[in-house]
C-alpha positions as CSV (number, residue, x, y, z in Angstrom):
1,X,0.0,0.0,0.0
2,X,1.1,3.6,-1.1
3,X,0.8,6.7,1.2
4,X,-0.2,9.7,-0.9
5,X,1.6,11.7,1.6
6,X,4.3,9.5,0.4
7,X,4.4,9.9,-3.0
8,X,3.8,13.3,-3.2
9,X,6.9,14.1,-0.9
10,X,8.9,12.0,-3.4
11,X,7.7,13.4,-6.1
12,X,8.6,16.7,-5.5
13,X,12.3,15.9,-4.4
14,X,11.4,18.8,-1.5
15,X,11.8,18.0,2.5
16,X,9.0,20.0,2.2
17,X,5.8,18.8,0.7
18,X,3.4,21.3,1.6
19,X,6.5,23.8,2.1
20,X,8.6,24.3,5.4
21,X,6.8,25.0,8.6
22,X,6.1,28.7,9.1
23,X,9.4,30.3,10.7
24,X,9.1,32.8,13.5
25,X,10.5,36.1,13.4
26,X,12.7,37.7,16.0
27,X,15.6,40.2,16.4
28,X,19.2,39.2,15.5
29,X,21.3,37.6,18.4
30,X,25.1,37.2,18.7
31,X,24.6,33.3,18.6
32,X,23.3,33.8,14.7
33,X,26.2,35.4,13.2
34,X,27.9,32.2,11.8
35,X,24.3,30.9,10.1
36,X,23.7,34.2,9.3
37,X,27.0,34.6,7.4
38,X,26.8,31.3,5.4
39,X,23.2,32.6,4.3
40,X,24.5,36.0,3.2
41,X,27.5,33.9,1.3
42,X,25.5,31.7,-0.4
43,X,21.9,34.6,-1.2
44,X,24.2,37.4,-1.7
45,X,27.2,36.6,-3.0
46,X,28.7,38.9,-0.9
47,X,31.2,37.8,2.3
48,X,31.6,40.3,5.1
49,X,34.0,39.6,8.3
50,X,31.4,37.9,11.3
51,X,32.4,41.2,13.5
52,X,29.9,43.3,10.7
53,X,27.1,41.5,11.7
54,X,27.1,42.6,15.6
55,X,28.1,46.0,15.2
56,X,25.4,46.9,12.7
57,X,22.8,45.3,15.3
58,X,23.4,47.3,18.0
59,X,22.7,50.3,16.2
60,X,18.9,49.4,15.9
61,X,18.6,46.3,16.9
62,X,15.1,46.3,16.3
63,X,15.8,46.9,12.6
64,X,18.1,43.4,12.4
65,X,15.3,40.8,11.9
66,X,15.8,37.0,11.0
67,X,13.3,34.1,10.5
68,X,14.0,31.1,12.9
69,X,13.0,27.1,12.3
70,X,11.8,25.4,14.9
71,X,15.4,24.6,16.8
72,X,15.2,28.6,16.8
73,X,18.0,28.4,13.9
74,X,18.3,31.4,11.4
75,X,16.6,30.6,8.2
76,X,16.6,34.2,6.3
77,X,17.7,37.7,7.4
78,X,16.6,41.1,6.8
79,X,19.5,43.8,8.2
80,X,18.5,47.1,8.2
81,X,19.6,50.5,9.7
82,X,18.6,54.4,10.3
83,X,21.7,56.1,9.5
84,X,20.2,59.3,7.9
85,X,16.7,60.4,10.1
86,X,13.7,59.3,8.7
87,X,15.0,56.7,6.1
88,X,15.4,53.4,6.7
89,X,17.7,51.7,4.9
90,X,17.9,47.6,3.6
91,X,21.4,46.6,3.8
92,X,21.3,42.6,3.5
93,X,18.1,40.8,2.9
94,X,18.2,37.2,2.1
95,X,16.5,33.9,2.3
96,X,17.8,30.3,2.8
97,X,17.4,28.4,-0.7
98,X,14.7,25.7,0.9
99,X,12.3,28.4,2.3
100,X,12.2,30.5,-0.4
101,X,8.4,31.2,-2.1
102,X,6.9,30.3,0.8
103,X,6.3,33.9,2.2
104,X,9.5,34.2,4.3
105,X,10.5,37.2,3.3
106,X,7.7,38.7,2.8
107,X,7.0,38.4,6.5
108,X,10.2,39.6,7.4
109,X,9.6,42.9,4.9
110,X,6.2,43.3,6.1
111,X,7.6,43.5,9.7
112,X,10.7,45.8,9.0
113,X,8.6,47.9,7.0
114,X,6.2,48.4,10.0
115,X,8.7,48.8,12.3
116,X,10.4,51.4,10.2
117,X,6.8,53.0,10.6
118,X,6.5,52.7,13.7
119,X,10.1,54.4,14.7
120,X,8.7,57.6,12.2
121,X,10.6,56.8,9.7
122,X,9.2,58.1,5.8
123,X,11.4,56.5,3.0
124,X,12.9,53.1,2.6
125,X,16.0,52.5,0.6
126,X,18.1,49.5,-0.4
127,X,20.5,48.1,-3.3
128,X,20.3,45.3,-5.2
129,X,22.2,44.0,-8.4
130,X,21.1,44.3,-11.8
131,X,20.8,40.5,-12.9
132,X,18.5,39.8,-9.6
133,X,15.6,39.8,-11.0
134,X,13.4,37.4,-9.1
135,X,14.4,40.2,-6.2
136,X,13.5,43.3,-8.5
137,X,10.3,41.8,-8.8
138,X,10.0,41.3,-5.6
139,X,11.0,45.0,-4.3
140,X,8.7,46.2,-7.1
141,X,5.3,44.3,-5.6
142,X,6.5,46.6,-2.0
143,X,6.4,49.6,-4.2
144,X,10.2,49.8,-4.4
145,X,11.2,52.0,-7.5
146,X,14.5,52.0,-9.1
147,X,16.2,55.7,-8.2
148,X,19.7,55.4,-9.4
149,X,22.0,52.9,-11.3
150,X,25.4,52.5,-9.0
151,X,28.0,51.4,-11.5
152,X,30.2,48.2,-10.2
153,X,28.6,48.7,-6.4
154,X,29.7,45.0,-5.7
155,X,32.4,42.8,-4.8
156,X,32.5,41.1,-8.0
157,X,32.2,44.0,-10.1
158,X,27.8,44.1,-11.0
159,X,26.3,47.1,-11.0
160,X,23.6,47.7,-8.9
161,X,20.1,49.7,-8.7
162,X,18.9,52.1,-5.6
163,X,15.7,51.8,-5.0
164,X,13.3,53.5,-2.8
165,X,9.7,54.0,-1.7
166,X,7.7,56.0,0.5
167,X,6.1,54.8,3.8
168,X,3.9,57.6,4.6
169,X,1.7,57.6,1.4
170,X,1.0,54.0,1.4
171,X,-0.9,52.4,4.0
172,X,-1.5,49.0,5.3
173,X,-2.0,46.6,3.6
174,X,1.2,45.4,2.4
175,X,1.3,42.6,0.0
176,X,2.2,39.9,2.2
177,X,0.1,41.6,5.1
178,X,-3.8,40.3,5.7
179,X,-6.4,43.4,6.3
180,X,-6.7,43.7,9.7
């Protein structure tokens, strides 16, 4: 006798037949760096030295968000910061390959978007490269607009796009956010 549970997991080759169990969402601790790194390596491309990570959270902590699994481990990331008043800005924003398209990150951008709200902030900002386009599209569905081509703004030599949107103008809800 077959299990259509069964079959249905195999066919799909994921650990995750109906998709991986919702994540919860809390700030950024010390213990996360070294998952939080790998994810960063492996999303972005991009490898920063582990010490980064901690001093950009104690500037807003409540602006350094991650995703956790059930053992509470690190499954996506959303890093952002105030630097300038009243913009908050994106600086690292990635998801762990098996939980992508399952809403991850837009929880996590719903929440920092709120929070940024919340703190009085009016403009959102961030960077991402050219040839991301699954991530363009993404930004775009938040209302993100492309502001500014930044010639050979990574590591590797890609060229990135500013984007940017307002938070005052636009209210709830957001597109991963159910009307309250």
């Amino acid at each position: 006798m077959i299990c259509i549970a069964d079959s249905a997991q195999g066919s799909s080759g994921s650990p995750f037949p109906l998709g991986p169990p919702e994540p919860a969402i809390r700030q950024f601790d010390g213990r996360d760096i070294a998952t939080v790194s790998r994810i960063v390596g492996e999303a972005l491309r991009e490898h920063y030295d582990s010490s980064l990570y901690f001093s950009l959270s104690q500037a807003w902590p409540e602006g350094f968000l991650v995703a956790v699994d059930v053992a509470d481990v690190p499954v996506a990331l959303l890093l952002g910061v105030a630097q300038i008043p009243g913009e908050a800005r994106i600086l690292m924003f990635a998801v762990d390959r098996p939980y992508r398209r399952h809403g991850v990150g837009s929880r996590l951008m719903d929440e920092f978007l709120a929070r940024s709200r919340q703190r009085g902030m009016h403009k959102a900002t961030l960077e991402v490269r050219v040839g991301n386009t699954n991530a363009i599209r993404f930004y775009t569905r938040y209302r993100f607009s492309v502001m500014d081509l930044l010639r050979g703004y990574y590591s590797d030599g890609e060229n990135g796009y500013q984007m940017a949107r307002d938070l005052l103008s636009t209210p709830f809800p957001w597109p991963g956010r159910a009307k309250p």
